[in-house]
Each structure stands twice: as structure tokens, then as C-alpha cells.
PDB file of N, H, CA, C and O in Angstrom:
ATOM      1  N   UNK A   1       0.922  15.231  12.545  1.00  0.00           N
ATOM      2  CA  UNK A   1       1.263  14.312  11.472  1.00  0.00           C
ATOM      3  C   UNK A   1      -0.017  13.821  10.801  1.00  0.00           C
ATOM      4  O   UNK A   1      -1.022  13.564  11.465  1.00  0.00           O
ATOM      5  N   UNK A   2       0.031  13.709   9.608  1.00  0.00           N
ATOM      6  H   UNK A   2       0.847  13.918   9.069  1.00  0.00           H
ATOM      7  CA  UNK A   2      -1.291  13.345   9.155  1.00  0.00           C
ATOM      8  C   UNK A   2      -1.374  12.185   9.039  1.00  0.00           C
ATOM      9  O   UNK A   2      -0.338  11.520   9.029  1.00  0.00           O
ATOM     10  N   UNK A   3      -3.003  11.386   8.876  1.00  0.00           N
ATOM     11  H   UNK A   3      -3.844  11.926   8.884  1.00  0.00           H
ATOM     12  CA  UNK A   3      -2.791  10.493   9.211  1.00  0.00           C
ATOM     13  C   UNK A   3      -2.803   9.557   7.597  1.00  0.00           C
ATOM     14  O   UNK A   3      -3.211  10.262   6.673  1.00  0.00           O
ATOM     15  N   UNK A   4      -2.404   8.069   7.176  1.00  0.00           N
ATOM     16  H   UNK A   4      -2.072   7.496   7.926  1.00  0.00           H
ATOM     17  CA  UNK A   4      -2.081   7.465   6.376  1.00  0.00           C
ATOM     18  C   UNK A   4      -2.624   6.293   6.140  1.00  0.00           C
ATOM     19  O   UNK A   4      -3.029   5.835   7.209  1.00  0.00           O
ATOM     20  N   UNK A   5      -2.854   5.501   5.154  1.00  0.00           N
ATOM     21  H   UNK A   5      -2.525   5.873   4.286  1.00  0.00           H
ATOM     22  CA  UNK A   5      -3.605   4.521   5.094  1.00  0.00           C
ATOM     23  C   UNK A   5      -3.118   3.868   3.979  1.00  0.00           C
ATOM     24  O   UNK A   5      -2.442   4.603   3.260  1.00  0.00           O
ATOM     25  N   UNK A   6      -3.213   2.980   3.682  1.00  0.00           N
ATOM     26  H   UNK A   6      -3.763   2.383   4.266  1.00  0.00           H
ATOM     27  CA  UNK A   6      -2.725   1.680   2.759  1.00  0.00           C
ATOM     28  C   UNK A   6      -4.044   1.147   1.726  1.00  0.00           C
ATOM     29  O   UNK A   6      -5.082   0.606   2.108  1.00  0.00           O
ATOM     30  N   UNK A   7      -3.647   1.484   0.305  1.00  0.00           N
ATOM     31  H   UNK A   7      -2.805   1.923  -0.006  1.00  0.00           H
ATOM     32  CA  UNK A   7      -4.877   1.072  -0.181  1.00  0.00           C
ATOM     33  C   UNK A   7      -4.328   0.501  -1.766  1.00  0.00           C
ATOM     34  O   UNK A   7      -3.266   0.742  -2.340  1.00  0.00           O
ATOM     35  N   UNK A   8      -5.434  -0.296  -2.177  1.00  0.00           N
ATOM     36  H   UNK A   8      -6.297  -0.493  -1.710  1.00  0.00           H
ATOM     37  CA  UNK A   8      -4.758  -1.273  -3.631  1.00  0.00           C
ATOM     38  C   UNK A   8      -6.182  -1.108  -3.848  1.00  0.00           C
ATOM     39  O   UNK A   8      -7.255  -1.207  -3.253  1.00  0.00           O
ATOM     40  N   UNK A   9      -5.626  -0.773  -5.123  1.00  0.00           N
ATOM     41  H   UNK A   9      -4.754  -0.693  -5.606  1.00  0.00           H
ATOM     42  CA  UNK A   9      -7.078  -1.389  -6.461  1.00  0.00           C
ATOM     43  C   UNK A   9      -8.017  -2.384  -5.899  1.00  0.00           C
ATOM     44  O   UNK A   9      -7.586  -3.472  -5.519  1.00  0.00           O
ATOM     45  N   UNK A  10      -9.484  -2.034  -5.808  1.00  0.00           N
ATOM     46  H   UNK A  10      -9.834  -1.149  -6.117  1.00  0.00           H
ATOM     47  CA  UNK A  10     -10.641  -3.362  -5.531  1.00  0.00           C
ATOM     48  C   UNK A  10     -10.467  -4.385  -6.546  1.00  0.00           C
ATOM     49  O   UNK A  10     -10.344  -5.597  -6.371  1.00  0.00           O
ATOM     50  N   UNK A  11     -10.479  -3.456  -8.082  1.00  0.00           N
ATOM     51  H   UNK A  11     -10.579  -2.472  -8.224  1.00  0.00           H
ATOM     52  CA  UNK A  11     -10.409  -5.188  -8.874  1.00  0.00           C
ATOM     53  C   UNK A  11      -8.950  -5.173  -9.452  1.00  0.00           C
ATOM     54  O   UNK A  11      -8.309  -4.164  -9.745  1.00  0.00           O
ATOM     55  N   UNK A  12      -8.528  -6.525  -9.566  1.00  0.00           N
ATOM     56  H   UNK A  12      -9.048  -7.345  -9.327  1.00  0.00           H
ATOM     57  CA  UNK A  12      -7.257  -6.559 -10.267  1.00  0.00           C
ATOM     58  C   UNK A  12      -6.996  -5.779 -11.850  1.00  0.00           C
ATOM     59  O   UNK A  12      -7.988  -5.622 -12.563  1.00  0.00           O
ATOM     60  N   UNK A  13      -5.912  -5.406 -12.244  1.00  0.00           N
ATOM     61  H   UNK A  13      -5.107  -5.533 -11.666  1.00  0.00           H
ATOM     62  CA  UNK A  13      -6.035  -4.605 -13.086  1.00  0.00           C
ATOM     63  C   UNK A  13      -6.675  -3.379 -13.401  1.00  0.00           C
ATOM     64  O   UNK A  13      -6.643  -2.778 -14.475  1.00  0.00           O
ATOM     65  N   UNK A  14      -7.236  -3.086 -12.394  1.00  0.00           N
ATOM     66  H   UNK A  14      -7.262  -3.575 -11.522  1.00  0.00           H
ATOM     67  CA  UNK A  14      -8.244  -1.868 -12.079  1.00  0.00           C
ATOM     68  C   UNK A  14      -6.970  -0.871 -12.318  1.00  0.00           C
ATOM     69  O   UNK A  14      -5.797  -1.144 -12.061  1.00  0.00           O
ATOM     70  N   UNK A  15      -7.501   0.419 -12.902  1.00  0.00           N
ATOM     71  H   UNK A  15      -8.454   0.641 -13.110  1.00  0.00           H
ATOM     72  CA  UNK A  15      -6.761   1.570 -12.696  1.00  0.00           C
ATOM     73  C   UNK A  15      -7.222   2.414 -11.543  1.00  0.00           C
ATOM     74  O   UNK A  15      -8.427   2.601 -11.373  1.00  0.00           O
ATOM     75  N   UNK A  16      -6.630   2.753 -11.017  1.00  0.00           N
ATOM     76  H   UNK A  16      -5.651   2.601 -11.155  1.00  0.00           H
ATOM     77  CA  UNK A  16      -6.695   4.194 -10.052  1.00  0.00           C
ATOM     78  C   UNK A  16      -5.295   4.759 -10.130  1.00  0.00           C
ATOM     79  O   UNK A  16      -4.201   4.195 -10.089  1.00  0.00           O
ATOM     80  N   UNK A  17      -5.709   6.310 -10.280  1.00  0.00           N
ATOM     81  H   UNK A  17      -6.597   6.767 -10.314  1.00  0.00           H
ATOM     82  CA  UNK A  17      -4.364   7.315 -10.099  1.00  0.00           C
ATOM     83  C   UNK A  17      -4.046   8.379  -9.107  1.00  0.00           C
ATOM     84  O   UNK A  17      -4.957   9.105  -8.708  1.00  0.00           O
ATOM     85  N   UNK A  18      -2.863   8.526  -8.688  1.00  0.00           N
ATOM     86  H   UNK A  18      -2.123   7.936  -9.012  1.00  0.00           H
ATOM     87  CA  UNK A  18      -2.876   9.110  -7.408  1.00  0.00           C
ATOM     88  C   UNK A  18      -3.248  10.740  -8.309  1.00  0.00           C
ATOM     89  O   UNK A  18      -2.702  11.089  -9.355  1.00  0.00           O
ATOM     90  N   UNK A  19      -4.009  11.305  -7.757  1.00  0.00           N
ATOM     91  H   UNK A  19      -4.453  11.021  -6.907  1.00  0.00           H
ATOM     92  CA  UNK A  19      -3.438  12.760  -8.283  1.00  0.00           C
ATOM     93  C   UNK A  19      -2.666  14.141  -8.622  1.00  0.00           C
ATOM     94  O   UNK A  19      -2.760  15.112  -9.373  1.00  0.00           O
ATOM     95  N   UNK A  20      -1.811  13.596  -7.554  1.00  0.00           N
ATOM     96  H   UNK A  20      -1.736  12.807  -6.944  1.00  0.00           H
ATOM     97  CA  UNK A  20      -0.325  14.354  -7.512  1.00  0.00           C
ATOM     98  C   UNK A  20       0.419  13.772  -8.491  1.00  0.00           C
ATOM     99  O   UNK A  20       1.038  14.445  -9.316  1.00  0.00           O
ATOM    100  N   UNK A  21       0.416  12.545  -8.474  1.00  0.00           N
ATOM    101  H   UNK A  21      -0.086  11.999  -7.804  1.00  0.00           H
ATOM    102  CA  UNK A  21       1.325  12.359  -9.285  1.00  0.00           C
ATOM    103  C   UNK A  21       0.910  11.616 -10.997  1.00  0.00           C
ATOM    104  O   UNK A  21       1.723  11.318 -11.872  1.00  0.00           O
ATOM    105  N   UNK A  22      -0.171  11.517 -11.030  1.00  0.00           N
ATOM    106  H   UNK A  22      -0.832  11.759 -10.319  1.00  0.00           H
ATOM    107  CA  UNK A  22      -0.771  10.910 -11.861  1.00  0.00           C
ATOM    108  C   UNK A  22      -0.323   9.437 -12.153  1.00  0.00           C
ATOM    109  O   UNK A  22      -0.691   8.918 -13.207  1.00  0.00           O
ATOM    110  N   UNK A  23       0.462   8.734 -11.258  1.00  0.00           N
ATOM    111  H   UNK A  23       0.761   9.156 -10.402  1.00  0.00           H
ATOM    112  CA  UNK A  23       0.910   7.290 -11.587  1.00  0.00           C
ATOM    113  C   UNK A  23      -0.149   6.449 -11.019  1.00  0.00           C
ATOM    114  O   UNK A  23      -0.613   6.744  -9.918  1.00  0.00           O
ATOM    115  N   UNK A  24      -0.648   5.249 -11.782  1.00  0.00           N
ATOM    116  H   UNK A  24      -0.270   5.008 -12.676  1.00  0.00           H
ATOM    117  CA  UNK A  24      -1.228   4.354 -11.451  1.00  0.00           C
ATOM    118  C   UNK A  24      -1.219   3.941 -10.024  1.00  0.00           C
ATOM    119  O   UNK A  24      -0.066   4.139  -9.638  1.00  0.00           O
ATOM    120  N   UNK A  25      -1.759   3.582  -9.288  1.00  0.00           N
ATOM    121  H   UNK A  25      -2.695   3.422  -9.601  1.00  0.00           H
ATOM    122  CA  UNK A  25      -1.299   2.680  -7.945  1.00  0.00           C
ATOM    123  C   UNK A  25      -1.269   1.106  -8.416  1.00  0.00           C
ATOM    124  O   UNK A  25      -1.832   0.332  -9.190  1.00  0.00           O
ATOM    125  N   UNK A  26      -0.402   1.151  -7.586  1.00  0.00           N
ATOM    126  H   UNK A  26       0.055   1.781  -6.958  1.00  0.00           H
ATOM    127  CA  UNK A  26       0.372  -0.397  -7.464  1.00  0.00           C
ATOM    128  C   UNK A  26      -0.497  -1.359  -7.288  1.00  0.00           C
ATOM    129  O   UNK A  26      -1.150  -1.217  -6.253  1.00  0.00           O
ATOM    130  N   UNK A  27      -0.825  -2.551  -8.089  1.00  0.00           N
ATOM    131  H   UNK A  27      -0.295  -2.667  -8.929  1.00  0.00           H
ATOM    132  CA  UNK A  27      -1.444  -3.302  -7.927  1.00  0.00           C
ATOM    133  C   UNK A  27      -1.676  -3.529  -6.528  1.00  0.00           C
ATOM    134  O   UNK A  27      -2.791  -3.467  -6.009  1.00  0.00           O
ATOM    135  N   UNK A  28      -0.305  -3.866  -5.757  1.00  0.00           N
ATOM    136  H   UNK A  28       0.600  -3.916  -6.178  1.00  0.00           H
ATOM    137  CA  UNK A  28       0.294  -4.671  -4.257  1.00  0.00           C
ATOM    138  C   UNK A  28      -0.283  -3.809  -3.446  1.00  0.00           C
ATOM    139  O   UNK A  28      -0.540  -4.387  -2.389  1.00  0.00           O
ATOM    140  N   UNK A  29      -0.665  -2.522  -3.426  1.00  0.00           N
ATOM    141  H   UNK A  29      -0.456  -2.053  -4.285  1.00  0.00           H
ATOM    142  CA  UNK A  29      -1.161  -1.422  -2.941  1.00  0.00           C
ATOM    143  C   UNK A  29       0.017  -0.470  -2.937  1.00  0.00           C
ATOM    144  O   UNK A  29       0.959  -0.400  -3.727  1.00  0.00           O
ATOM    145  N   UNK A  30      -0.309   0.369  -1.672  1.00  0.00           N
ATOM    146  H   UNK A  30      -1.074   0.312  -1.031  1.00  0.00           H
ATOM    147  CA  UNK A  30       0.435   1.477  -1.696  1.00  0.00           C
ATOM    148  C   UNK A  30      -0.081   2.286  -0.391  1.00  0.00           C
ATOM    149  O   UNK A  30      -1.274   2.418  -0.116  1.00  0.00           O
ATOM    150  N   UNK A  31       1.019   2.822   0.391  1.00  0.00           N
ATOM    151  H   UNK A  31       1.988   2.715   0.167  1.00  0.00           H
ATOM    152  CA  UNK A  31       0.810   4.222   1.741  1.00  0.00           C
ATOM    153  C   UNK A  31       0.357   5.169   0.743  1.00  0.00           C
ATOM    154  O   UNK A  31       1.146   5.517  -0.135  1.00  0.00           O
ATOM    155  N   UNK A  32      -1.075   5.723   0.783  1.00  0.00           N
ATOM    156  H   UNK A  32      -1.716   5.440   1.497  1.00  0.00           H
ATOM    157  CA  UNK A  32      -1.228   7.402   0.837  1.00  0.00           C
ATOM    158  C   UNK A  32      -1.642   7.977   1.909  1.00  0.00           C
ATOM    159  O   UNK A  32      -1.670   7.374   2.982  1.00  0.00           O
ATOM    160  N   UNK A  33      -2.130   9.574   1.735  1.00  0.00           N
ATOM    161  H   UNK A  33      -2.107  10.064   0.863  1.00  0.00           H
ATOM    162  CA  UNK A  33      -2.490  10.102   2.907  1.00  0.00           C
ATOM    163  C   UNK A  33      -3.803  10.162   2.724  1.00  0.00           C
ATOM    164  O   UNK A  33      -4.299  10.265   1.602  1.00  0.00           O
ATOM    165  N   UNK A  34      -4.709  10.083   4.168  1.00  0.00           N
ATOM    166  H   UNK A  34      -4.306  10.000   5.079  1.00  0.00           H
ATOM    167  CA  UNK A  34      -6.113  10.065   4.184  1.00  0.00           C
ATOM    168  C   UNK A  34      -6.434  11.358   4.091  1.00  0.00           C
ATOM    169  O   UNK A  34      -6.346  12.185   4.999  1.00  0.00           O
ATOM    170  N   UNK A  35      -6.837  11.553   2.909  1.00  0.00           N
ATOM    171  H   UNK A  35      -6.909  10.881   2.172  1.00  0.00           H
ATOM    172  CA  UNK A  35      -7.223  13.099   2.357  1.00  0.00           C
ATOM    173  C   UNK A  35      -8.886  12.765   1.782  1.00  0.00           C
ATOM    174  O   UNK A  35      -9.369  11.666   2.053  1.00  0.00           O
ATOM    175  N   UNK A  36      -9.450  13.470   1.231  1.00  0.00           N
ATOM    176  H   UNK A  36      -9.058  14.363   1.011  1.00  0.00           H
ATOM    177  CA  UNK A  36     -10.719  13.127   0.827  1.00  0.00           C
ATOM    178  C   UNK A  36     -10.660  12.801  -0.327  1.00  0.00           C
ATOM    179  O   UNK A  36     -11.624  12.058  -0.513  1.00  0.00           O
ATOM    180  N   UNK A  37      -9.686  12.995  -1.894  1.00  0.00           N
ATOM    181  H   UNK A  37      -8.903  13.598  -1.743  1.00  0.00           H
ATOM    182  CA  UNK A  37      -9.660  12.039  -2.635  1.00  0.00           C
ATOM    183  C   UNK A  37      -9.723  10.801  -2.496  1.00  0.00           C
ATOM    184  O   UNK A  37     -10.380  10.126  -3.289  1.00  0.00           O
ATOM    185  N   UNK A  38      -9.008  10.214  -1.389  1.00  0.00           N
ATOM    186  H   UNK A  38      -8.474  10.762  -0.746  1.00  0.00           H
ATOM    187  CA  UNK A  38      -8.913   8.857  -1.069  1.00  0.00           C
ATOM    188  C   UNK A  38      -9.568   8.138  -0.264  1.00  0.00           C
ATOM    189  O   UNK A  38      -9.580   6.973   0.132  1.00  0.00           O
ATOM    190  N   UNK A  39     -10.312   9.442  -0.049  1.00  0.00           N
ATOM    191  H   UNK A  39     -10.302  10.389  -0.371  1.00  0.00           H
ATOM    192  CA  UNK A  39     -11.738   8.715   1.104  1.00  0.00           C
ATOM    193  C   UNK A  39     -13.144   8.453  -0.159  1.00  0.00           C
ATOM    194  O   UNK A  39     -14.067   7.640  -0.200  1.00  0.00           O
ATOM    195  N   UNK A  40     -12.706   9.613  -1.091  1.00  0.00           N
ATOM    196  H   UNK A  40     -11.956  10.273  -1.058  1.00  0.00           H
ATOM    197  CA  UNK A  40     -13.903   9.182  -2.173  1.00  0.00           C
ATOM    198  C   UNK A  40     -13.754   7.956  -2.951  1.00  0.00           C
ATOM    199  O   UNK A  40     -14.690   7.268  -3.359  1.00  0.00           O
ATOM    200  N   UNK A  41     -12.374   7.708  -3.148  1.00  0.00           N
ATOM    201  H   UNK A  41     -11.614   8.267  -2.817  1.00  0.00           H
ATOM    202  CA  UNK A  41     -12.040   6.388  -3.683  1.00  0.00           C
ATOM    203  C   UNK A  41     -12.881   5.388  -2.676  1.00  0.00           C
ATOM    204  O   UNK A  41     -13.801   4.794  -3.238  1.00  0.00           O
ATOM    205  N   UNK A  42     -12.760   5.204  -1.733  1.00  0.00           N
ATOM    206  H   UNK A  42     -12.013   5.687  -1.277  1.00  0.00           H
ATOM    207  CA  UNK A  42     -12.939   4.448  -0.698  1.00  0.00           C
ATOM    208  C   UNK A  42     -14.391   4.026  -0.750  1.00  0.00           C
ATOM    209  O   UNK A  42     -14.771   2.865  -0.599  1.00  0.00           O
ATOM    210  N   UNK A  43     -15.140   5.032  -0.967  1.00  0.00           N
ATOM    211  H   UNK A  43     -14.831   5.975  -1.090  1.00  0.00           H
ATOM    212  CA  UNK A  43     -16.561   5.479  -0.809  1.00  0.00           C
ATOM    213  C   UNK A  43     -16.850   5.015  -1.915  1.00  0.00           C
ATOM    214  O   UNK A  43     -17.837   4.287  -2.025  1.00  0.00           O
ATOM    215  N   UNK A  44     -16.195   5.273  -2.806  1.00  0.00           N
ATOM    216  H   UNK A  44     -15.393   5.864  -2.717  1.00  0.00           H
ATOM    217  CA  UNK A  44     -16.967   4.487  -4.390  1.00  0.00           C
ATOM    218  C   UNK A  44     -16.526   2.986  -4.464  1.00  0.00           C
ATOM    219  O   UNK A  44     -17.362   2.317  -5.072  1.00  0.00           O
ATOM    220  N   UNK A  45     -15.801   2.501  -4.164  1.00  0.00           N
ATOM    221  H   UNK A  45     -15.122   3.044  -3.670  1.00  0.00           H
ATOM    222  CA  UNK A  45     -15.449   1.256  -4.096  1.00  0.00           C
ATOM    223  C   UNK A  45     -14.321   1.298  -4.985  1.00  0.00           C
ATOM    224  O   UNK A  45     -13.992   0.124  -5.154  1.00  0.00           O
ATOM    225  N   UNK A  46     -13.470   2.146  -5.717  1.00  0.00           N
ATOM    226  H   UNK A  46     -13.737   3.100  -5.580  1.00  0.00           H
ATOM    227  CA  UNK A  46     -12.270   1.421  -6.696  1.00  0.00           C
ATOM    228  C   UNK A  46     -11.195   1.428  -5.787  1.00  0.00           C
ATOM    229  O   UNK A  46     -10.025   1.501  -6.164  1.00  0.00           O
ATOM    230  N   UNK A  47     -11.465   1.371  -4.853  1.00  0.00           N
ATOM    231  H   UNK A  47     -12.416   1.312  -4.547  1.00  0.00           H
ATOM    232  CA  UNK A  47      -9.734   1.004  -3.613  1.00  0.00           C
ATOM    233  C   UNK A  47     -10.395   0.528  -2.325  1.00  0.00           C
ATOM    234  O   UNK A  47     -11.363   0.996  -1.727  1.00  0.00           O
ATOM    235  N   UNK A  48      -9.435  -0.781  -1.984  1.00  0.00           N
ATOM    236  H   UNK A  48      -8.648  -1.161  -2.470  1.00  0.00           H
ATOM    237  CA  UNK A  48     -10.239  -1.086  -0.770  1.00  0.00           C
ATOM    238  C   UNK A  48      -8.686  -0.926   0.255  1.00  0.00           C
ATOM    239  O   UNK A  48      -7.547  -1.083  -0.184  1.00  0.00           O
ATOM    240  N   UNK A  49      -9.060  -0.577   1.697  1.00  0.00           N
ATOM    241  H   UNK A  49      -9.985  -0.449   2.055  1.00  0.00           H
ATOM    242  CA  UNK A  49      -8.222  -0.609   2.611  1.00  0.00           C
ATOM    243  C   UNK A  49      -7.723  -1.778   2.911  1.00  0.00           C
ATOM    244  O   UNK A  49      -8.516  -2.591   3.385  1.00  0.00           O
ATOM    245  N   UNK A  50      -6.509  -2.134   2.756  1.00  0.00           N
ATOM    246  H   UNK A  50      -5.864  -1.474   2.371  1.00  0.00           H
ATOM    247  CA  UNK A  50      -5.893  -3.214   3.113  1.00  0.00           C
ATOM    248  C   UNK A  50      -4.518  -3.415   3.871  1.00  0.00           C
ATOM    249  O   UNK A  50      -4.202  -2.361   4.423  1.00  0.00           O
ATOM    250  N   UNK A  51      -3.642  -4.382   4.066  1.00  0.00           N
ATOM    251  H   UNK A  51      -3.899  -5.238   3.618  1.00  0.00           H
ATOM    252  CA  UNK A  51      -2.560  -4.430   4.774  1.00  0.00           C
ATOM    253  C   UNK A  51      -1.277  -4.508   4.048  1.00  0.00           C
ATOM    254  O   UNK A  51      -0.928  -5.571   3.535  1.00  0.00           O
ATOM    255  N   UNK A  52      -0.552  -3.434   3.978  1.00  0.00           N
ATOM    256  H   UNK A  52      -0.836  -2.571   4.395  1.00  0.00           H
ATOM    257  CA  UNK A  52       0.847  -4.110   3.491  1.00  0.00           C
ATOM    258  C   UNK A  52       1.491  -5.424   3.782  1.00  0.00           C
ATOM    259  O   UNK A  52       1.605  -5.822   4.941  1.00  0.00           O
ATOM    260  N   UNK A  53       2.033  -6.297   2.465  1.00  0.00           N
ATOM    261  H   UNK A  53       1.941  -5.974   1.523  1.00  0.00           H
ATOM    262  CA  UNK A  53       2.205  -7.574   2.838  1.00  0.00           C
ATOM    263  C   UNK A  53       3.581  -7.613   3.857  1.00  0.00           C
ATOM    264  O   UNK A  53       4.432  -6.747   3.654  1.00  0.00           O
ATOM    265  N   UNK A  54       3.753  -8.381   4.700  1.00  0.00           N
ATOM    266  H   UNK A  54       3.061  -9.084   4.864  1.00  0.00           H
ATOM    267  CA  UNK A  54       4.841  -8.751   5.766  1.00  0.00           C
ATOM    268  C   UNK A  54       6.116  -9.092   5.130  1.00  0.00           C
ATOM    269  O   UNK A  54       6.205 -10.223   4.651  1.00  0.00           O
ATOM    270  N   UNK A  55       7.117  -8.298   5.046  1.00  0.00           N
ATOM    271  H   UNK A  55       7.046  -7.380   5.435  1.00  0.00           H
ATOM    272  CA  UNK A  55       8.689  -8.101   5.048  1.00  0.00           C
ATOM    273  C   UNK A  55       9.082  -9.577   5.398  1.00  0.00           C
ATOM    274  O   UNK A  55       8.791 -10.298   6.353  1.00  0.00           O
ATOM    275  N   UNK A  56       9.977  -9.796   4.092  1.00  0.00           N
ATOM    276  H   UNK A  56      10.214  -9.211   3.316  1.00  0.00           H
ATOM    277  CA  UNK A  56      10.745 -11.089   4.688  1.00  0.00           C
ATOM    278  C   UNK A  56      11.720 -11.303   5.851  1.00  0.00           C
ATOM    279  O   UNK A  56      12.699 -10.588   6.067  1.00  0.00           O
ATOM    280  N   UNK A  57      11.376 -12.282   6.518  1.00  0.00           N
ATOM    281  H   UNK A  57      10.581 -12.863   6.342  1.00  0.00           H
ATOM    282  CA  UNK A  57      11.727 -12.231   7.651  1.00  0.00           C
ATOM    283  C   UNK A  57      13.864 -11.947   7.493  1.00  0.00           C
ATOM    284  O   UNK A  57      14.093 -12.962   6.836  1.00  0.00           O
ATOM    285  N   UNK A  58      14.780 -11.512   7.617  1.00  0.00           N
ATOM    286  H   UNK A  58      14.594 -10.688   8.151  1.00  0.00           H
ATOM    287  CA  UNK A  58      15.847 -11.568   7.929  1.00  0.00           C
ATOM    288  C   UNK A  58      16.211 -12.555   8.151  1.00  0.00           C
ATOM    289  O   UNK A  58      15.608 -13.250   8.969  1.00  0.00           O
ATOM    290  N   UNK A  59      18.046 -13.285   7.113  1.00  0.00           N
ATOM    291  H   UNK A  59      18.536 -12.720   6.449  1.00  0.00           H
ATOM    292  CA  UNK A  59      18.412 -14.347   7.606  1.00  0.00           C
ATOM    293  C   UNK A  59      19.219 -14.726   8.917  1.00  0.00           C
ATOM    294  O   UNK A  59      20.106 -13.945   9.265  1.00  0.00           O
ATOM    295  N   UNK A  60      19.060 -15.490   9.424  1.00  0.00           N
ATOM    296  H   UNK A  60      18.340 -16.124   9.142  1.00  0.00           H
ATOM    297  CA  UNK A  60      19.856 -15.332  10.790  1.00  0.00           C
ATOM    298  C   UNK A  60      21.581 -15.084  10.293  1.00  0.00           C
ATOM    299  O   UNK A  60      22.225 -15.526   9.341  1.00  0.00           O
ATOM    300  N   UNK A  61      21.893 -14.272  11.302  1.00  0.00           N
ATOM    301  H   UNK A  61      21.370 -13.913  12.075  1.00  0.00           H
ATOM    302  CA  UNK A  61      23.575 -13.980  10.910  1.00  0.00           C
ATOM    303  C   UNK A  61      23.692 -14.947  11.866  1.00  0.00           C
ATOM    304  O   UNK A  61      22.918 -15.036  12.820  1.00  0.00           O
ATOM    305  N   UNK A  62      25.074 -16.039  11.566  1.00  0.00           N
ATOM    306  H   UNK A  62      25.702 -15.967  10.791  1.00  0.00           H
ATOM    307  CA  UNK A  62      25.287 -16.702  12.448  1.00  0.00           C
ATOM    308  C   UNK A  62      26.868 -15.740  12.954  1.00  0.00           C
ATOM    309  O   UNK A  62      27.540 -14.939  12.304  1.00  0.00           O
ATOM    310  N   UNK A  63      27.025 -16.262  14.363  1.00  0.00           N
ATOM    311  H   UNK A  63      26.479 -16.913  14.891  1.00  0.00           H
ATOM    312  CA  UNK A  63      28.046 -15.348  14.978  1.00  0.00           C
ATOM    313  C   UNK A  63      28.800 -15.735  15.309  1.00  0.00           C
ATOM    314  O   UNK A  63      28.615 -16.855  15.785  1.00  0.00           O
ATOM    315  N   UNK A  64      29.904 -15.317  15.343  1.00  0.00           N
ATOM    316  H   UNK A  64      30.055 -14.407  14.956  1.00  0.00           H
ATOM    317  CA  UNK A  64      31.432 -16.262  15.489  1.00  0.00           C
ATOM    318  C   UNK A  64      31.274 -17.279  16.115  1.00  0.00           C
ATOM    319  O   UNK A  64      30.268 -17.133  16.808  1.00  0.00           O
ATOM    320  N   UNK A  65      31.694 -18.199  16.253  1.00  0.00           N
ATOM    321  H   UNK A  65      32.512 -18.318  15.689  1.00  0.00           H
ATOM    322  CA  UNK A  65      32.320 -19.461  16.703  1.00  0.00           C
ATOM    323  C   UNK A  65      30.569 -20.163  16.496  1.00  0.00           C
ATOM    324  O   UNK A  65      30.393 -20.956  17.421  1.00  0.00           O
ATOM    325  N   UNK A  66      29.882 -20.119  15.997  1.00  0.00           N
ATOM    326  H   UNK A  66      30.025 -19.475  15.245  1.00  0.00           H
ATOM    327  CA  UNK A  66      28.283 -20.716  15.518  1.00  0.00           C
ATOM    328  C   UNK A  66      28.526 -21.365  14.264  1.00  0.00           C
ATOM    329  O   UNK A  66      28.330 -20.888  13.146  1.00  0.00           O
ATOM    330  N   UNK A  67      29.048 -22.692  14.606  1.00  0.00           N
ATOM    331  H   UNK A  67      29.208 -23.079  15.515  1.00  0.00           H
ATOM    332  CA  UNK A  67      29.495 -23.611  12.830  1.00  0.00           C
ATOM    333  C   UNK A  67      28.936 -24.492  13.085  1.00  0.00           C
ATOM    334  O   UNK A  67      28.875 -25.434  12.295  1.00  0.00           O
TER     335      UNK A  67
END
């Protein structure tokens, strides 16, 4: 499996494009694969490695007879 990494624009509004697909990356970032395009990004500074932000937590289901 190859391996994957999470990366967003260094400056805001910054462009970077994936090259497969030619779409911008997501401000918020974005999963690509660690290939050497994206290690040169890395290396030049227009994408820095970062963390996908944390999933809202789920509301509690309350469960029968829980009023």
C-alpha cells in the first residue's frame, strides 16, 4: 500500500495543483500520495505537512426508555 500524507497550501490562498488532476488543493488541505511531486512540493515550501482537522464528534443517540 503506498504510503499517504496530508498536505494544504503554506500560504493562504496559495495555489498548488495536484497533477493528475489539475484541481487546486483545498485550502483545508487534502490526502495525497507520497510520490516525489509532493515531496518536491514539500521541499520547496508551497505545501506544508499537516493534520486533517478532527470529525465532529457524533450526537449521542439517546436509547429507549433515556427521557
Amino acid at each position: 500500500m503506498a504510503e499517504r500524507i496530508f498536505v494544504k497550501p503554506k500560504v493562504e490562498g496559495g495555489i498548488v495543483r495536484d497533477p493528475l488532476t489539475l484541481r487546486q488543493l483545498k485550502p483545508e488541505g487534502e490526502w495525497k500520495p507520497f510520490n516525489t511531486y509532493w515531496a518536491r512540493r514539500l521541499k520547496m515550501g508551497d505545501v506544508v505537512d499537516a493534520q486533517p482537522a478532527k470529525a465532529a464528534k457524533p450526537a449521542k443517540v439517546a436509547k429507549k426508555g433515556d427521557e
